[in-house]
C-alpha positions as YAML, in Angstrom:
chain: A
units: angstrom
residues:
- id: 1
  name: UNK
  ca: [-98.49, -137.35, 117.15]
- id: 2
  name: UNK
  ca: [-94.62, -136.48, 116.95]
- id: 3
  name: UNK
  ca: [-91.54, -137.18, 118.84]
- id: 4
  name: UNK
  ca: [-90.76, -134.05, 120.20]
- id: 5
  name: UNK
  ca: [-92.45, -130.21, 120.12]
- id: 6
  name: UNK
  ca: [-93.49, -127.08, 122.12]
- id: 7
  name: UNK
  ca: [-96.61, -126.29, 122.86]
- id: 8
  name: UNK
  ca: [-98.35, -123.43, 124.44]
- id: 9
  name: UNK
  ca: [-102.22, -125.20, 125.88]
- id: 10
  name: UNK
  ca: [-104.03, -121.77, 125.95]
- id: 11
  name: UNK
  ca: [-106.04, -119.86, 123.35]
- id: 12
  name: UNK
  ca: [-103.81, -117.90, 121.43]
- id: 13
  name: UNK
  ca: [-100.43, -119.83, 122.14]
- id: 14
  name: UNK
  ca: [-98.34, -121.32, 119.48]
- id: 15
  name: UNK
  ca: [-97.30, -125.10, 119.06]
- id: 16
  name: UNK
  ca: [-94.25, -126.56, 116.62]
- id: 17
  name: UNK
  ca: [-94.44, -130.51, 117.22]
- id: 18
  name: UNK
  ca: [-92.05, -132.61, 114.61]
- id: 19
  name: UNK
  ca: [-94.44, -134.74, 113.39]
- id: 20
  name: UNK
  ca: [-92.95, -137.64, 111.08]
- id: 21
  name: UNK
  ca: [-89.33, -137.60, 109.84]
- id: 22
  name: UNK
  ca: [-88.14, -134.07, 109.16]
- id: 23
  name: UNK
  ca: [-91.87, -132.73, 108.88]
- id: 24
  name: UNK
  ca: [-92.39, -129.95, 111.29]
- id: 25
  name: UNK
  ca: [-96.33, -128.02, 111.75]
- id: 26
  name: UNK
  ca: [-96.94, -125.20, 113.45]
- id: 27
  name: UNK
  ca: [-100.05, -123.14, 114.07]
- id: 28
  name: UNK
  ca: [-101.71, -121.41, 117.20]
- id: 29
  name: UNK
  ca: [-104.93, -122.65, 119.58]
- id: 30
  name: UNK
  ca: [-108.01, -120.37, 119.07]
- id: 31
  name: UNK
  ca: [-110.47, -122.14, 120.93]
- id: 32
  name: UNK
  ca: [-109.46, -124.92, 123.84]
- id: 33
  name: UNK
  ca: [-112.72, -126.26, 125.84]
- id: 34
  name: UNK
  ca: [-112.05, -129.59, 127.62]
- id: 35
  name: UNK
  ca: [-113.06, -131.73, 127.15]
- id: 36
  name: UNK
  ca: [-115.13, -131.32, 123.82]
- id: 37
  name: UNK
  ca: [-113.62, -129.12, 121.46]
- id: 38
  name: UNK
  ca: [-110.39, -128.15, 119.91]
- id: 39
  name: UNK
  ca: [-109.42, -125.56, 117.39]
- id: 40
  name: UNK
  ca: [-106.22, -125.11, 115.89]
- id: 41
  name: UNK
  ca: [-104.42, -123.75, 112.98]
- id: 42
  name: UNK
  ca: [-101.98, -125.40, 110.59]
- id: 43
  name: UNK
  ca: [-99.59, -126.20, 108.54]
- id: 44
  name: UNK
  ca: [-96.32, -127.04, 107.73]
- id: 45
  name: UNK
  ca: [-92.85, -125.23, 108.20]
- id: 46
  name: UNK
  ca: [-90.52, -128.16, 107.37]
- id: 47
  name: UNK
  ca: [-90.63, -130.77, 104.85]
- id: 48
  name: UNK
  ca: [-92.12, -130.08, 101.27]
- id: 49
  name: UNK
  ca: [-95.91, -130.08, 102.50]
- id: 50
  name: UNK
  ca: [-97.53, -127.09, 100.00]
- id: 51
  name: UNK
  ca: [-99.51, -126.21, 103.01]
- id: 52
  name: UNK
  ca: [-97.86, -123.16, 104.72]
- id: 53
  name: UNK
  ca: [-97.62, -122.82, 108.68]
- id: 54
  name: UNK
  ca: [-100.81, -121.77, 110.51]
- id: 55
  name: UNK
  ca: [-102.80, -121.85, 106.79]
- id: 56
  name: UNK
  ca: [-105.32, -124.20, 107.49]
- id: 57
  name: UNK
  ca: [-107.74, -124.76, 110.29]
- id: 58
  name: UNK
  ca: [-108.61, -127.87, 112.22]
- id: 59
  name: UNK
  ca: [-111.46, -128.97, 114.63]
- id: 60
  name: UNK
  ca: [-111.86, -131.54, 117.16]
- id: 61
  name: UNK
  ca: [-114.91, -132.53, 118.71]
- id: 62
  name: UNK
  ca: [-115.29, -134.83, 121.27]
- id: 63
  name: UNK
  ca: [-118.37, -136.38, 121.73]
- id: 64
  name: UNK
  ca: [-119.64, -139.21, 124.88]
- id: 65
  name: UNK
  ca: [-121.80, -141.89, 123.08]
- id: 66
  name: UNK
  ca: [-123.02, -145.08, 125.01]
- id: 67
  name: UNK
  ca: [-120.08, -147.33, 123.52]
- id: 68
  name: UNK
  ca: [-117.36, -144.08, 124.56]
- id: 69
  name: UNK
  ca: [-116.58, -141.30, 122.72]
- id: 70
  name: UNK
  ca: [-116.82, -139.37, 119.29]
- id: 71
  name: UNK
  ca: [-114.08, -138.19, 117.93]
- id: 72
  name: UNK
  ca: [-114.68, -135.69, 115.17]
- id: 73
  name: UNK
  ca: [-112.37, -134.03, 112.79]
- id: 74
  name: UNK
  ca: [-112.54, -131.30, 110.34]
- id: 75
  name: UNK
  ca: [-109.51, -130.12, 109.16]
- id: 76
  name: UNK
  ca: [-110.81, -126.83, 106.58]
- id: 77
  name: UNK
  ca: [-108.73, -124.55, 104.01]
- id: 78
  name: UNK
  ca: [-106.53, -126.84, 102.36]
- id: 79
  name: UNK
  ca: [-105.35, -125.89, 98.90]
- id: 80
  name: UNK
  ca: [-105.87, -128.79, 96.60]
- id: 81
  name: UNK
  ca: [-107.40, -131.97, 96.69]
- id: 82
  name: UNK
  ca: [-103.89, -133.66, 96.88]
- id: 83
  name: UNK
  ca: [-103.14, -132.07, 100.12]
- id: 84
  name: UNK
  ca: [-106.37, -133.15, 101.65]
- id: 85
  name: UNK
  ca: [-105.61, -136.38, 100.68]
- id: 86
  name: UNK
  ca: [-102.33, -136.27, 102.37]
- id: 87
  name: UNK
  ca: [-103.61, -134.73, 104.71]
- id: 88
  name: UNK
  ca: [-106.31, -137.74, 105.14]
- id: 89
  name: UNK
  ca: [-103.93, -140.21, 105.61]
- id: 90
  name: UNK
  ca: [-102.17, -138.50, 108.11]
- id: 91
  name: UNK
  ca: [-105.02, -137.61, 110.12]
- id: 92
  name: UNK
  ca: [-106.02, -141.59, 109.86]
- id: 93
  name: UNK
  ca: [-102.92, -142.83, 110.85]
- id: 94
  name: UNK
  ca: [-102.61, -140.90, 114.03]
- id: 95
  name: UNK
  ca: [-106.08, -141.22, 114.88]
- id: 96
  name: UNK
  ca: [-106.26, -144.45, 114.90]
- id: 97
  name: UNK
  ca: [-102.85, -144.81, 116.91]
- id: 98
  name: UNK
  ca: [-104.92, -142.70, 119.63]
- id: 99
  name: UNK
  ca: [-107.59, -144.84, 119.37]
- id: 100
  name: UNK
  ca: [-105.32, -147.52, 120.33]
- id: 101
  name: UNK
  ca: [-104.39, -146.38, 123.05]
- id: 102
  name: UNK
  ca: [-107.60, -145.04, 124.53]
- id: 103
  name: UNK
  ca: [-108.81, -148.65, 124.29]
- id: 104
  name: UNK
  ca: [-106.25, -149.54, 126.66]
- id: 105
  name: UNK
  ca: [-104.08, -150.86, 123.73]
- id: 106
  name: UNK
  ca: [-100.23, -150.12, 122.69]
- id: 107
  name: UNK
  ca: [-100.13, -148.68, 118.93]
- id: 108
  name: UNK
  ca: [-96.40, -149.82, 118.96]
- id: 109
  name: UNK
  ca: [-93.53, -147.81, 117.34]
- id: 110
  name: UNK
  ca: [-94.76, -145.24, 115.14]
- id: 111
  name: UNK
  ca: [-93.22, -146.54, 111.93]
- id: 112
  name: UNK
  ca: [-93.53, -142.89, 110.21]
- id: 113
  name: UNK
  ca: [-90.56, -141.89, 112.68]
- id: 114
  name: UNK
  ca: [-88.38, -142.96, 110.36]
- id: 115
  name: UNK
  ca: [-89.79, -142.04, 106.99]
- id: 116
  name: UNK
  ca: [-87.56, -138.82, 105.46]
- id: 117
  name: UNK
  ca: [-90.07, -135.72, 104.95]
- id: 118
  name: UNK
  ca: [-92.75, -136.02, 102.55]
...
């Protein structure tokens, strides 16, 4: 998710990935605990999002099933029901570009690259 970024993979450190176009997020990891669960905040310090930086919280489980894994999301303190929608659709999009490639698949060029900020 994003071209380019920095990241800091501990609990407490900061990431600031450029996610699509001229949309830039940046939060912090609170809890990291490969390799079932990720917490993050979020939000957005570039682009027109009405979500600010580090404002939101989001929560990755990962869960082994007998076909592979569970991926779970829950992405918590969003403003308005517009910006979960948004915020939806992004989370789709990407998500199912990872599950591409998990399944041993290429998800191709990711076409949002090249969209101007939202």
């Amino acid at each position: 998710m994003g071209a380019d970024g920095t990241f800091s993979f501990e609990a407490g450190g900061a990431y600031r990935p450029r996610v699509a176009g001229a949309n830039v997020a940046s939060g912090r990891f609170l809890v990291i605990d490969p390799p079932r669960r990720l917490v993050f905040t979020w939000g957005w310090e570039e682009g027109g999002m009405p979500v600010p930086a580090g404002s939101t919280t989001a929560e990755i489980t990962l869960e082994p099933t007998a076909d592979g894994t569970l991926l779970r999301l829950v992405h918590s303190g969003l403003p308005s029901p517009e910006a979960c929608a948004v915020h939806e659709e992004g989370w789709r999009h990407y998500v199912t570009r990872l599950a591409a490639l998990a399944e041993g698949g290429d998800p191709g060029p990711d076409t949002w690259m090249q969209q101007p900020a939202h």
